[in-house]
C-alpha positions in Angstrom: -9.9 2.8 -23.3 -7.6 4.6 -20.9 -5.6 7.7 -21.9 -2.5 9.2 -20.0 -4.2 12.8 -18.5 -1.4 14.2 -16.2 1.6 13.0 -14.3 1.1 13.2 -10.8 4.4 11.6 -9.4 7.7 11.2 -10.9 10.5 9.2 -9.1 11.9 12.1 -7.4 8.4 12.6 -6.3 7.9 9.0 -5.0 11.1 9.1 -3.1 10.2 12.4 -1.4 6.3 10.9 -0.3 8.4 7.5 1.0 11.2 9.2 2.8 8.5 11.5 4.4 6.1 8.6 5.4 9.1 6.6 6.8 10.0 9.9 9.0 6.0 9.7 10.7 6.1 6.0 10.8 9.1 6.1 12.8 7.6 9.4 14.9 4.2 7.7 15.5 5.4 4.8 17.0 8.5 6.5 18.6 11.1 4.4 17.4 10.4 0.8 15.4 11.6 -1.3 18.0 8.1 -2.9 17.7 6.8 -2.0 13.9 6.5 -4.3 10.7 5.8 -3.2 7.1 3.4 -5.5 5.4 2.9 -4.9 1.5 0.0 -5.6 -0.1 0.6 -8.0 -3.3 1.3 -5.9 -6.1 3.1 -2.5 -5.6 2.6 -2.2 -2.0 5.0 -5.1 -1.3 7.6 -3.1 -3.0 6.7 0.1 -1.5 7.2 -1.9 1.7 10.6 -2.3 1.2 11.7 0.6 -0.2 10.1 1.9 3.5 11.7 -0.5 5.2 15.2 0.5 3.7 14.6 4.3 4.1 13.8 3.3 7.9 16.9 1.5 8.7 19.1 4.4 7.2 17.2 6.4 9.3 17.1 4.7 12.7 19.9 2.1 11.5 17.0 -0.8 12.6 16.2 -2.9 9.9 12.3 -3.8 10.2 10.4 -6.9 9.2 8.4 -6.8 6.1 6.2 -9.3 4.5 4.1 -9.7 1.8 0.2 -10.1 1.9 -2.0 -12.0 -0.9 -5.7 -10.6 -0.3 -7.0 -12.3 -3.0 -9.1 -15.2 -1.3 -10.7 -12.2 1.1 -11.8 -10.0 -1.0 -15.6 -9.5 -1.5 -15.7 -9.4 -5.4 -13.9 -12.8 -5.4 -16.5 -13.9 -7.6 -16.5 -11.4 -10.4 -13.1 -11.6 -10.8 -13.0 -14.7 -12.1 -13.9 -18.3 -12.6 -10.5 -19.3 -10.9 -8.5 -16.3 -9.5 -4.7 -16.6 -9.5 -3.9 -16.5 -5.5 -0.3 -16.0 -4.9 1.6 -16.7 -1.7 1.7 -14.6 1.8 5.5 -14.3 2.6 5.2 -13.2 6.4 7.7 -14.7 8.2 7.5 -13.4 11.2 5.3 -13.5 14.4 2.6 -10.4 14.3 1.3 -11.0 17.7 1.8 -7.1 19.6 3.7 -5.7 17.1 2.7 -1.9 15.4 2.0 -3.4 11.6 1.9 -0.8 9.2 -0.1 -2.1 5.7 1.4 -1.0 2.9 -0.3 0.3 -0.5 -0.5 1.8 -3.6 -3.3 3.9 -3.7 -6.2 3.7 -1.2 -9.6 4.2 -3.3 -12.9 2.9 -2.1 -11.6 0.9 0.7 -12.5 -2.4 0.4 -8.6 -3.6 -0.7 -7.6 -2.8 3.3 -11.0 -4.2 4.6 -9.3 -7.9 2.8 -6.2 -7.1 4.0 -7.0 -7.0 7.9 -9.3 -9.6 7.1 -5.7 -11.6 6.2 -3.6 -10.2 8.9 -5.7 -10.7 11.7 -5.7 -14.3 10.8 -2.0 -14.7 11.5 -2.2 -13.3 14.4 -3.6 -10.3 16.9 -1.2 -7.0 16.2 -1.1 -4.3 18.7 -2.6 -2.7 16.1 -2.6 -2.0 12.4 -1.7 1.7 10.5 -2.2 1.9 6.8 0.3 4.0 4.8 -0.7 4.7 0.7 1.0 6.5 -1.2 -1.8 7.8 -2.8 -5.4 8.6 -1.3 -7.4 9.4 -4.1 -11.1 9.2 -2.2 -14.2 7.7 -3.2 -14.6 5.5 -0.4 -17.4 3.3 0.2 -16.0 2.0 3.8 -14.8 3.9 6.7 -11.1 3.6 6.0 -8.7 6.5 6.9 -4.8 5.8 6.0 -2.6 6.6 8.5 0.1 8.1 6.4 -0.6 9.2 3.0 2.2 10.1 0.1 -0.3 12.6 -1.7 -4.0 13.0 -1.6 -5.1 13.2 -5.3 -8.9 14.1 -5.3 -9.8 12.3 -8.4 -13.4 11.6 -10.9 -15.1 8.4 -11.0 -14.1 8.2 -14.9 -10.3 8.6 -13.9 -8.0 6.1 -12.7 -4.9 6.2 -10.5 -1.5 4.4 -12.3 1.6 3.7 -10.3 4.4 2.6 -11.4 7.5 1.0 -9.6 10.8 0.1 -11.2 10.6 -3.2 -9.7 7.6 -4.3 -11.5 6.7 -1.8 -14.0 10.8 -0.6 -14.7 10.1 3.3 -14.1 8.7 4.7 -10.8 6.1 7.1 -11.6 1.9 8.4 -10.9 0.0 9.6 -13.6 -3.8 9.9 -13.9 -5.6 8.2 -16.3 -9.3 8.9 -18.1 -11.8 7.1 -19.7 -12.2 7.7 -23.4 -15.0 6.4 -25.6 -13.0 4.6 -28.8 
């Protein structure tokens, strides 16, 4: 059972870690004539867009964003279950040389962003590919560094990393869960 231990996040929070990430994104690639934000299914497809918005009232450029299903690359396919529900990749738009920035949740052991370039590359050959989280809570077991990071949140193996996004979940929000026997 998982109990609530600490809020790490709050929507003020959230917004803060996006706006900031959007302001490097646009910095590291001097300008987003040639960036996309691609989500990862889940909450990084939202946090994509959110990014993508904060970008264009930034540099008044509205970026490409697309969705990515890793579901059918991901190495513990089989334990997940005898038929895993794989939704659709919405990426409507040409990678080939463009600056793709994946977009996450939290980053953890790693092996969600191994999938996911396993997925992008096969629609094409980016320039290159940045990761942005907005949490990094460590534990990784591949050598995966995000790019831009929200907040780093050094965490146990017994705790657990929630985010919320209105969107989904209807409250933004980061707490920390824990393992409790009962």
């Amino acid at each position: 059972m998982l109990r609530d231990k600490n809020v790490i996040m709050d929507k003020m929070a959230m917004k803060r870690a996006l706006t900031r990430i959007a302001h490097e994104i646009i910095e590291r690639n001097k300008g987003v004539e040639k960036v996309a934000l691609v989500g990862i299914r889940r909450r990084g497809g939202p946090l994509a867009n959110r990014l993508a918005d904060l970008i264009e009232e930034i540099e008044g450029i509205k970026v490409p964003v697309g969705i990515l299903d890793i579901t059918l690359y991901r190495d513990d396919l089989t334990t997940l279950s005898a038929q895993p529900l794989v939704h659709r990749t919405e990426v409507d738009f040409k990678i080939n040389n463009l600056a793709i920035v994946l977009v996450d949740d939290v980053l953890y052991t790693g092996r969600t962003v191994r999938a996911a370039m396993d997925a992008l590359i096969d629609l094409g050959r980016p320039k290159c590919i940045e990761l942005a989280v907005l949490v990094d809570r460590g534990h990784r077991e591949l050598p995966i560094k995000a790019d831009f990071v929200g907040k780093n949140v050094p965490t146990g193996k017994q705790e657990t990393i929630s985010v919320m996004v209105e969107e989904l979940d209807g409250q933004d929000g980061v707490i920390i869960q824990e393992m409790v026997d009962g």
